[in-house]
Every structure is written in C-alpha cells, then in structure tokens.
C-alpha positions in Angstrom: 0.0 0.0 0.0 1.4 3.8 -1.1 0.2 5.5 2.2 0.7 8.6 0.2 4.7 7.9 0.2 4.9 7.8 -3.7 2.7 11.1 -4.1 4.9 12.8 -1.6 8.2 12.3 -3.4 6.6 13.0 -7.0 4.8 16.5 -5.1 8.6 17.1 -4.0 9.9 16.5 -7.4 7.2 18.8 -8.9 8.4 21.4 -6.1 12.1 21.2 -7.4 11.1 21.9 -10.8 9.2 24.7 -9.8 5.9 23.4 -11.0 2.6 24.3 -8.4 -0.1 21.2 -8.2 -3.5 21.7 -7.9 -6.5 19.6 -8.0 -9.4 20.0 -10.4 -13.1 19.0 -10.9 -11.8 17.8 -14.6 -14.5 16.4 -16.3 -13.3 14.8 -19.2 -9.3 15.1 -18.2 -7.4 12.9 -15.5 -4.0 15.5 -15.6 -2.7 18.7 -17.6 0.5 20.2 -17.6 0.0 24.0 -18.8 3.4 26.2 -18.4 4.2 25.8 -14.4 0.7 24.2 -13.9 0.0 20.7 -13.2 -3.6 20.0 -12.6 -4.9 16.4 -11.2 -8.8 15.4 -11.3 -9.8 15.6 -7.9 -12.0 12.5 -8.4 -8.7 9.5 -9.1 -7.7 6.8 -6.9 -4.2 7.7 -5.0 -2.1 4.9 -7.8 -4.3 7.2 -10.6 -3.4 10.7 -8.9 0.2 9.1 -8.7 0.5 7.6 -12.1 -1.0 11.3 -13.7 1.7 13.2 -11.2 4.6 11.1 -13.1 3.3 11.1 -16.6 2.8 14.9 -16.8 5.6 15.6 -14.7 7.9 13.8 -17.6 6.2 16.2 -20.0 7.8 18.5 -17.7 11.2 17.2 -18.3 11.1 16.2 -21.4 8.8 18.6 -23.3 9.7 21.6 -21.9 10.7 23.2 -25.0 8.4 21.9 -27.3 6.0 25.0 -27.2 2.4 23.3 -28.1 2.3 19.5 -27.8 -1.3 19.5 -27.4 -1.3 20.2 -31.3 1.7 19.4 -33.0 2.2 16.8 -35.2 4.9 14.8 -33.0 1.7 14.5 -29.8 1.0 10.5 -30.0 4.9 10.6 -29.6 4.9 12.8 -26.8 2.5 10.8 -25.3 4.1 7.6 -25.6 7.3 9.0 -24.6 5.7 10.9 -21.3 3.9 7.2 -20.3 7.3 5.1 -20.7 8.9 7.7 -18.3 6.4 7.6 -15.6 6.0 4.2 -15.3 10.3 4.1 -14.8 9.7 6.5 -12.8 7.2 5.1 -10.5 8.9 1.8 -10.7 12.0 3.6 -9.2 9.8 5.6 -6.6 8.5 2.3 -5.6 11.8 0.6 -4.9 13.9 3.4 -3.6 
C-alpha cells in the first residue's frame, strides 16, 4: 500500500522543478500540464493521482521546450514517450 509515500516524493519533485499542483473538478481530463501548472482530477484513486503526477511531470522534463504539444504533429509521440517515463519513474519511486 502507497500511504501517500509515492505522491509525496513525486509532489517534491514537482516542487524542485518549480511546477505548483493543484486539484481540479476535470470532467473529461485525469491530468494537464500547462506552463508551471500541473492539474490532477480531484476525483482519481491515489495509484491514478500518482501515475498522472509522473506522466505529466515527464512532460515537464522532457517537453519543456516543445512549445504546443497539445497540437503538433509529434503529440501521440509525446504521449508515448511521457507514459514510458512515468511508469520508470514510479517503478524507481516504488523501490527506492
């Protein structure tokens, strides 16, 4: 069980990049990165809120200086590549 463990290192991750972490009543989203911004749906289970956290926090790493993904051609790769990286990351989270 997570006991809020992995959300606590991925909030203080988020924190050392700078980006603030919010909850939302999303209705149709589960997570958005926009500039600094990370929103979660209010409404996920903690290993969704956690597996959101890590996949838009890669977008943060990796796609900072993309400019739009949400409309450029490259997205579905974006995607991919932001869902690889939070599962390693989790998986490290998990064992560290």
């Amino acid at each position: 069980m997570d006991n809020g463990k992995i959300f606590e290192r991925l909030l203080r991750l988020a924190n050392s990049k700078g980006v603030i972490v919010r909850f939302c009543p999303f209705q149709a989203l589960e997570g958005r990165l926009y500039g600094n911004r990370l929103e979660i749906a209010q409404d996920l289970t903690i290993e969704k809120i956690n597996y959101n956290l890590a996949r838009e926090l890669a977008h943060a790493y990796l796609h900072y200086d993309k400019g739009d993904t949400i409309h450029s051609k490259c997205r579905a790769d974006y995607e991919e590549q932001a869902d690889r990286a939070a599962k390693i990351l989790l998986e490290l989270i998990k064992t560290a």
